[in-house]
Structures are given as structure tokens and as C-alpha cells.
C-alpha positions as CSV (number, residue, x, y, z in Angstrom):
1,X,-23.1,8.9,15.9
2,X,-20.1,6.7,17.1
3,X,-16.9,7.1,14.9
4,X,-14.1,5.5,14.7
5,X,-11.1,7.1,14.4
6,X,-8.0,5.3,12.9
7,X,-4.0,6.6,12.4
8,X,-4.9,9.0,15.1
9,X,-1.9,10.5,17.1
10,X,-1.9,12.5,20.0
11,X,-1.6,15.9,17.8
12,X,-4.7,14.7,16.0
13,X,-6.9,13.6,19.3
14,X,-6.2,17.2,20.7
15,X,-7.9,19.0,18.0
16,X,-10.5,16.5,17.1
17,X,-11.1,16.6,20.8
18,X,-11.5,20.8,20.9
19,X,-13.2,20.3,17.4
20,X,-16.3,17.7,19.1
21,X,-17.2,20.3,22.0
22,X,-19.6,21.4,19.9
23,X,-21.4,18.8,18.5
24,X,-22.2,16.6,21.9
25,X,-24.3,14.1,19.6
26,X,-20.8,12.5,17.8
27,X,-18.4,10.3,20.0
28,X,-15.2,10.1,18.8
29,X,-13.1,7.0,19.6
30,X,-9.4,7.0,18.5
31,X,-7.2,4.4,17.4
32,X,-3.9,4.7,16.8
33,X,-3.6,1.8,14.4
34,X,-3.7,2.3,11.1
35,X,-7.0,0.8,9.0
36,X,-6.4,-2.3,7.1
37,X,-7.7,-6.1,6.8
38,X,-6.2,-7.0,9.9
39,X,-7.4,-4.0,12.5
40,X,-10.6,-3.4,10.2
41,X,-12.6,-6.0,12.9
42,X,-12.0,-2.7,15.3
43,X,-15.0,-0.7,13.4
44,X,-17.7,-3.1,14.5
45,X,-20.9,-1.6,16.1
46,X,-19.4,2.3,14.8
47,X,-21.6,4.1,12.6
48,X,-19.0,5.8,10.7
49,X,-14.8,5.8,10.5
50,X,-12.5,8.6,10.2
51,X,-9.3,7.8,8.0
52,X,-6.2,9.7,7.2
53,X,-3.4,9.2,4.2
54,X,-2.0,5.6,4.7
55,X,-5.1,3.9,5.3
56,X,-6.4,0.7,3.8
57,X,-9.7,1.7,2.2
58,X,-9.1,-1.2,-0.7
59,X,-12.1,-3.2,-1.9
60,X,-11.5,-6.1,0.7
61,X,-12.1,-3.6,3.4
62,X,-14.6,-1.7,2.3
63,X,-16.6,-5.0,2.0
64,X,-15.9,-5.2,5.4
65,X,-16.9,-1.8,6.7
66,X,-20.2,-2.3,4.8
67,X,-21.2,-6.3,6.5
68,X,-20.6,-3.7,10.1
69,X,-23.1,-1.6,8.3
70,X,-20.6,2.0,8.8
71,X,-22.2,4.8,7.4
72,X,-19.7,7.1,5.6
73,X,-15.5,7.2,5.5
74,X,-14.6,10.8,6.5
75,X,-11.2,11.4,5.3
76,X,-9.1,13.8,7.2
77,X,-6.7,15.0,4.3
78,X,-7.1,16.2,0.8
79,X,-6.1,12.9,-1.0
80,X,-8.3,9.9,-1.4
81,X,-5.9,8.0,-3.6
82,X,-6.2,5.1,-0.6
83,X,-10.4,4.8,-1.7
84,X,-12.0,2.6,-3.5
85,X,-14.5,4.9,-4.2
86,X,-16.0,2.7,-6.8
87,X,-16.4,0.0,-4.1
88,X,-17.7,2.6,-1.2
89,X,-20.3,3.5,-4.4
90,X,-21.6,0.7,-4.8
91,X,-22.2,0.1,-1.0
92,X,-24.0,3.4,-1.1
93,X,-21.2,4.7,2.1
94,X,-20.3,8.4,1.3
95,X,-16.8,8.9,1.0
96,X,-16.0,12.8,1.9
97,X,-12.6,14.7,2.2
98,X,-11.2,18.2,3.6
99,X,-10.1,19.5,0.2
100,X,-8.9,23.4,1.7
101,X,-7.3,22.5,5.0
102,X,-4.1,25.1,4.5
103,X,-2.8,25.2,1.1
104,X,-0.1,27.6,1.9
105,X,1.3,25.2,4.7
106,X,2.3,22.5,2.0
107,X,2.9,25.3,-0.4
108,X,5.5,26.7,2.6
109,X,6.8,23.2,2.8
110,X,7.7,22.8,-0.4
111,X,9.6,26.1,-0.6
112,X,11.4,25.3,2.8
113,X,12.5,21.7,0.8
114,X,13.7,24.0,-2.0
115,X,15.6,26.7,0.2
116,X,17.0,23.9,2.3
117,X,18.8,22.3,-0.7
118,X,19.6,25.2,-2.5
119,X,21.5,27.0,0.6
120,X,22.8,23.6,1.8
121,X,21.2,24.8,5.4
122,X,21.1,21.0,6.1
123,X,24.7,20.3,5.9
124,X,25.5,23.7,7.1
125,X,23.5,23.0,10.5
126,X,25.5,19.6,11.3
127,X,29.0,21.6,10.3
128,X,28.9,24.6,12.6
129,X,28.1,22.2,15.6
130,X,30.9,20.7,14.8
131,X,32.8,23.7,14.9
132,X,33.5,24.0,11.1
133,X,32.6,26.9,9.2
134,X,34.0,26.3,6.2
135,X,32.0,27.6,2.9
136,X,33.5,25.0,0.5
137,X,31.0,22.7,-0.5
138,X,28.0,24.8,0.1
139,X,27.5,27.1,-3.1
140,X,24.0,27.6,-3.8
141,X,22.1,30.1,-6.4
142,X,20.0,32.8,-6.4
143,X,16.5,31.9,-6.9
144,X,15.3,35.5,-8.6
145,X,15.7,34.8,-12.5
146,X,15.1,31.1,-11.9
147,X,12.8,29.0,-13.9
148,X,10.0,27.5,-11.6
149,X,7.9,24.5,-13.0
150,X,4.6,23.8,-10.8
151,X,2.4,20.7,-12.2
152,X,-0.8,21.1,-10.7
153,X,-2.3,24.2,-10.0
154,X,-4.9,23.5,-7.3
155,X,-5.1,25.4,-4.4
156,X,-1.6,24.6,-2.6
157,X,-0.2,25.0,-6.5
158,X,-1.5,28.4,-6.6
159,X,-0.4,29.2,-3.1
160,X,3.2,27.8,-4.4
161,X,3.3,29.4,-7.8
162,X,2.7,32.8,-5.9
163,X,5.7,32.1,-3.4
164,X,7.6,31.7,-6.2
165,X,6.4,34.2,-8.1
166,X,7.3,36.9,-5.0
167,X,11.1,35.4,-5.5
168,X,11.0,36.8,-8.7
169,X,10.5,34.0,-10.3
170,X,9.5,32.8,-14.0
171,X,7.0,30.5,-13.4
172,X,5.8,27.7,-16.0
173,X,2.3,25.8,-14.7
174,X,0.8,22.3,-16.3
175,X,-2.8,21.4,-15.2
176,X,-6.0,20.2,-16.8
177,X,-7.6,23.3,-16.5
178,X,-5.8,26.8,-16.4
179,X,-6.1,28.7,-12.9
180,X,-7.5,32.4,-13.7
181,X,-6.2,33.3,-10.7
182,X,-2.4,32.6,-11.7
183,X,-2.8,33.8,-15.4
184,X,-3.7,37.4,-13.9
185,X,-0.7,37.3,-12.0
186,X,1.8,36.3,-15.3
187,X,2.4,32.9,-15.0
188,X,2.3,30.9,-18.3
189,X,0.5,27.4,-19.0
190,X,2.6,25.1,-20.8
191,X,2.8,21.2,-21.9
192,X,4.4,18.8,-20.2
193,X,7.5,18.8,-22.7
194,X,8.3,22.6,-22.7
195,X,8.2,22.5,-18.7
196,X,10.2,19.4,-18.5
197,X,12.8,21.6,-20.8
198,X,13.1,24.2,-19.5
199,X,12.6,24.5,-15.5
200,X,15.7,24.8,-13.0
201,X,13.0,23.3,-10.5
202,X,10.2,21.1,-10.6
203,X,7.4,21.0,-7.6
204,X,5.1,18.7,-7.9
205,X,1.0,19.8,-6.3
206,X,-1.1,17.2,-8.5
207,X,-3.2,14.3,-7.2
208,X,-2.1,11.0,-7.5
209,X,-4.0,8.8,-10.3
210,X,-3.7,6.7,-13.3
211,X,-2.1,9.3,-15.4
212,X,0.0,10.6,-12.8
213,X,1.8,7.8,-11.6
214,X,5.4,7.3,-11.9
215,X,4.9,10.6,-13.6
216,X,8.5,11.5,-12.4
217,X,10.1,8.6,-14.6
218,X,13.4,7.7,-16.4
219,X,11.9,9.3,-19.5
220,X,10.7,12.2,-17.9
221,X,14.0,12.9,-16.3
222,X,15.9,12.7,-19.8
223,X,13.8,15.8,-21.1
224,X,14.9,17.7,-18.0
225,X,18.1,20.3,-17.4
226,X,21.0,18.8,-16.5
227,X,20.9,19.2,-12.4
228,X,17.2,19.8,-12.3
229,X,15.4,20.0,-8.7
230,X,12.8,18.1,-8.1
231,X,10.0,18.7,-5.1
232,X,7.5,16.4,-4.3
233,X,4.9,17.5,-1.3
234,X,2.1,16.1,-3.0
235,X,1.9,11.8,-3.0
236,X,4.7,9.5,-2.8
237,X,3.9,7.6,-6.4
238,X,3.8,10.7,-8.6
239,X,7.8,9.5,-8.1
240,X,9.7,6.5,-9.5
241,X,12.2,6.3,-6.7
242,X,14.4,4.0,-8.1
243,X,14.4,5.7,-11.0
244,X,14.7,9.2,-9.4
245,X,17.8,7.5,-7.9
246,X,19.6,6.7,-11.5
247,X,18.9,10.2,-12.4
248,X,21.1,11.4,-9.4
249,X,23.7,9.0,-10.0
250,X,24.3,10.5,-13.5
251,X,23.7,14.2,-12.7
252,X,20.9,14.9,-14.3
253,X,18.8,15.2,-11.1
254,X,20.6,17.7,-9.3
255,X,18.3,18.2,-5.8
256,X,16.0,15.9,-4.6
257,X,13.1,17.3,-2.0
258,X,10.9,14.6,-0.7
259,X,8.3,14.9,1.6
260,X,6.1,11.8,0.3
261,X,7.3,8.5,-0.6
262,X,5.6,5.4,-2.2
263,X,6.5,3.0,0.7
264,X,5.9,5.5,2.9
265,X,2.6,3.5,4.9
266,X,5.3,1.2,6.6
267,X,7.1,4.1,7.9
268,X,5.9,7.2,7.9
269,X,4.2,8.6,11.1
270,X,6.3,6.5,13.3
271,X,9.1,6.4,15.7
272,X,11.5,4.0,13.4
273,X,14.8,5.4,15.0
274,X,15.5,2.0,16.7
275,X,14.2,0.3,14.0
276,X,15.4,-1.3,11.0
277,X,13.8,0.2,7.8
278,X,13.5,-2.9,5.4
279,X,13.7,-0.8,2.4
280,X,16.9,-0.4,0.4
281,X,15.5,2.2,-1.9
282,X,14.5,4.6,0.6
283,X,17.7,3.7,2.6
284,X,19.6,4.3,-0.7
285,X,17.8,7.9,-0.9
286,X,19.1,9.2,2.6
287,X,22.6,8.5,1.7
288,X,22.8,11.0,-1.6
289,X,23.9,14.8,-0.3
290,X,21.7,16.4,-2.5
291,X,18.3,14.9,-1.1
292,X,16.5,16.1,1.7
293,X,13.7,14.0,2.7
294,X,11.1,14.7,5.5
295,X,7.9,12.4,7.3
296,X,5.1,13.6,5.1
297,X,5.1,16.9,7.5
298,X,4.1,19.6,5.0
299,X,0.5,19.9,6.4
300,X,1.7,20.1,9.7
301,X,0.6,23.3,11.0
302,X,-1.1,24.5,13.7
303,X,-4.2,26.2,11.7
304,X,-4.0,23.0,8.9
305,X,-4.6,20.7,12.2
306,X,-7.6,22.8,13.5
307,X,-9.1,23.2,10.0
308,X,-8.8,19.6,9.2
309,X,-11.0,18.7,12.5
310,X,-12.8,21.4,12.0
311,X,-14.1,20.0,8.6
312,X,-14.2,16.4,9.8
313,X,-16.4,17.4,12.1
314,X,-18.8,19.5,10.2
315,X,-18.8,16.7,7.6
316,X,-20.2,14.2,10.1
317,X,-22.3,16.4,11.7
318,X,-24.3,17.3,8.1
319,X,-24.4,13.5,7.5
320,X,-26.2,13.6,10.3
321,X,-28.7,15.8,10.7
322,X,-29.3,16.4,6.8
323,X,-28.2,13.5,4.8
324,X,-29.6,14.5,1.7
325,X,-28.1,17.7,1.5
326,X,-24.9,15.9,2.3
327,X,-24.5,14.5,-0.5
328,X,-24.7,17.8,-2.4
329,X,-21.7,19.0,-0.2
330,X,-18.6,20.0,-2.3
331,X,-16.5,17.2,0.3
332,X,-18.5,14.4,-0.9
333,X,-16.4,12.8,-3.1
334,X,-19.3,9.9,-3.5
């Protein structure tokens, strides 16, 4: 099997590369370009394409994928928000995913955005190499006490929600379905409404769909405390920036941790530093004190990496040797 590997970095080649030593019958060919309309030609005469967060997997290239006759789309992240899996469907190409690559490394991430705007370590940092160590300016609270509102409970919300919970924590979940798991250990399912009310912090672990997006809205943001925090690890769109943006002008958004963003497929993953970024918004958002934003680097860990290719590789490997039972794997999303 010849695969085609788009958005592929260096990191990423490394362990795919340790990852393939095992199964000598899949050729792995990397491309650091992401997948779209225009770089989509680069899959003829592959048999199958690898595909990571900010990849074009809309119907027009799908369509595409399927006149080269490719074989499946093997996502290497949790998400699939970028798949037109009603498209790859009706093409009959498996789409499959690596839904358990680290939870706790996102879930880490998310509390490192929290501690980092809370202590002001950020600010603090660029002050001491400056030789001031003055304290004015960089209050923050104590975390134990707190009220900790988690909307998705998955398995990097549980991983979060138990973080939290060791900070002594109250912590107020909203999901679908209730996680036993988290119920045993005392945290309490509400609606959106009451956790809106009454959290000092918001993280945000849900996927991105048609009832999520722009769930962070201006009418969301007027139900909240007065100088809420807000933490998004999770996808870009769960946020309306702009409207996140009004919030902090009049206070009621009080800390703003990003670690997605909605634009982010024309930035993200790159080297932009000599660049200029053609987005006011996102310029606008890196001027506020109170936000701390970061490259979409919560996975980024050295047993998330491994596990992802890991799982990639397995995936293609059961595709095949054992196609039918494929499709019965828990990572086929169609």
C-alpha cells in the first residue's frame, strides 16, 4: 500500500518513520503541503492518504481522491470536522481517525493555558529579563474553591475534569451523555445555562459541529460571571472571535486561553514570524493582556506523537490485510 502523507513535518516523519518498521508492506510518502484543490493532483497513483487537522477533505476533493481511485483517508488526530464524510460515504473510501492518542496531553494543555493566565507567568517571564521584579500588575487567585466548567466530557474532558478536581476544585460538566466515570468522582452534570452562571472558568473539550459552533457567542458570554475565563484546546470554531473580543473589551471575559482558532489553516503549523498575518481579528487577539494564545500545540507530546503513528499505522495495516473487519474497527468513522 502507497500512502500519501500530507501536512507532514519533520516531528511527524520521525515517528511515522519508527512507526512503519514494522509493517514493510506500507510506503509512506510525506508531503509537507497541506491537502486541498490545488495540491490534491499530488495523490495520483496512491492507494490511500494520511491527513491531519487543517486539511481540505471538502466534497470537491474528495471527488477528486475517488476519480485517483484512493482507498481510505487515515486521519492522524481525533477531529474529523475537515471530512465530508457524507461525500467519502458515498464513494465507499473509509474515513478512520485516532480517537485516544493522549488525552491527558491536551487535558495538561489546557490547565497550563489556565495557570499561565491566572499567575500572569507570561508577563512575569518578559519582566524579570528585563530586570523588573515588580508584583504590581500580576495578582492572580487561588484556584482551590474555584468553580470549573468543562463542556464535553470525552476522554481529554475527563482527564481535565480530574486535574481540576485534584486543585480542589468544584467542577460543573455539560455533555450528551453523563461520564460514570466523573459522576463517581463528584462532579455534577448541569445545563448549559447553570454552567454559563455560575463558572469562574470555562474549558471547552467538545467536538466541533452544527450545534457547537460559535457556541462561545455574544449571548453566551452575557449569561457568564463578570471576568469569566475561557479555555479553548478543543477546535478553533467552537469560538466567535470577534465576539470573544467584545466580551473582553467590556470585562465580562476576563482571561482568554486559546490554543485553536477558526482561521487557524492559514497560519497555524508554520514559521509566520517574517510574515505578515492578514488577519485583523487574530492580530486584534494578541494585543489584549489577558489572552494567551498558542499554535494548536496541546497534543504535542512525545507519547501523543508515537501513539498517533502508532494508530495510523495499525489502521492502514487492518485495511489491508482484513478489510472487512475494518470496517467494524471503533476508528472507522465510515
Amino acid at each position: 500500500m502507497k500512502v500519501a502523507v500530507f501536512s507532514c513535518k519533520p516531528y511527524d516523519k520521525r515517528t511515522l518513520d519508527v512507526a512503519s518498521e514494522a509493517a514493510s508492506d506500507i510506503e509512506l510518502v510525506y508531503f509537507e503541503s497541506r491537502l486541498s484543490l490545488e495540491t490534491v493532483a499530488l495523490a495520483k497513483s496512491y492507494d490511500a492518504v494520511s491527513c491531519f487537522v487543517n486539511d481540505d477533505l471538502s466534497r470537491p476533493v474528495i471527488e477528486q481522491l475517488a476519480e485517483y481511485g484512493i482507498g481510505a483517508i487515515a486521519m492522524r488526530c481525533a477531529g474529523y470536522n475537515n471530512v465530508d464524510l457524507y461525500c467519502a460515504k458515498a464513494f465507499s473510501i473509509p474515513v478512520f481517525h485516532v480517537p485516544d492518542y493522549s488525552p491527558t496531553s491536551v487535558a495538561e494543555h489546557a490547565v497550563a493555558l489556565i495557570m499561565t493566565l491566572n499567575r500572569k507567568t507570561h508577563r512575569a517571564y518578559h519582566r524579570v529579563k528585563e530586570g523588573n521584579f515588580a508584583l504590581e500588575g500580576l495578582m492572580g487567585f487561588n484556584l482551590e474553591g474555584k468553580t470549573v466548567g468543562c463542556i464535553g466530557t470525552g476522554r481529554i474532558g475527563e482527564a481535565f475534569c480530574r486535574i481540576m478536581n485534584g486543585f480542589g476544585c468544584q467542577v460543573l460538566c455539560h455533555d450528551l451523555f453523563e461520564n460514570e466515570r466523573l459522576l463517581a468522582l463528584g462532579v455534577e452534570y448541569v445545563d448549559l445555562e447553570s454552567l454559563y452562571a455560575k463558572s469562574d472558568i470555562i474549558s471547552l473539550h467538545c467536538p466541533l459541529n452544527a450545534s457547537t459552533h460559535h457556541l462561545i457567542n455574544r449571548s453566551s458570554i452575557e449569561k457568564m460571571k463578570d471576568g469569566v475565563m475561557i479555555i479553548n484546546t478543543s477546535r478553533g470554531a467552537l469560538v466567535n472571535a470577534q465576539e470573544a473580543i467584545d466580551g473582553l473589551y467590556s470585562g465580562k471575559i476576563g482571561y482568554l486561553g486559546l490554543d485553536v482558532y477558526e482561521q487557524e489553516g492559514k497560519i497555524f503549523f508554520e514559521d509566520m514570524s517574517s510574515h505578515i498575518i492578514h488577519d485583523t481579528v487574530f492580530q486584534l487577539l494578541l494585543t489584549f493582556p489577558n489572552v494567551v494564545v498558542t499554535g494548536h500545540q496541546g497534543y504535542f507530546t512525545d507519547i501523543a506523537l508515537h501513539h498517533i503513528a502508532d494508530t495510523t499505522l495499525a489502521n492502514l495495516e487492518q485495511l489491508q490485510h482484513s478489510p472487512d473487519a475494518f470496517q467494524r474497527e471503533l476508528t472507522a468513522i465510515c
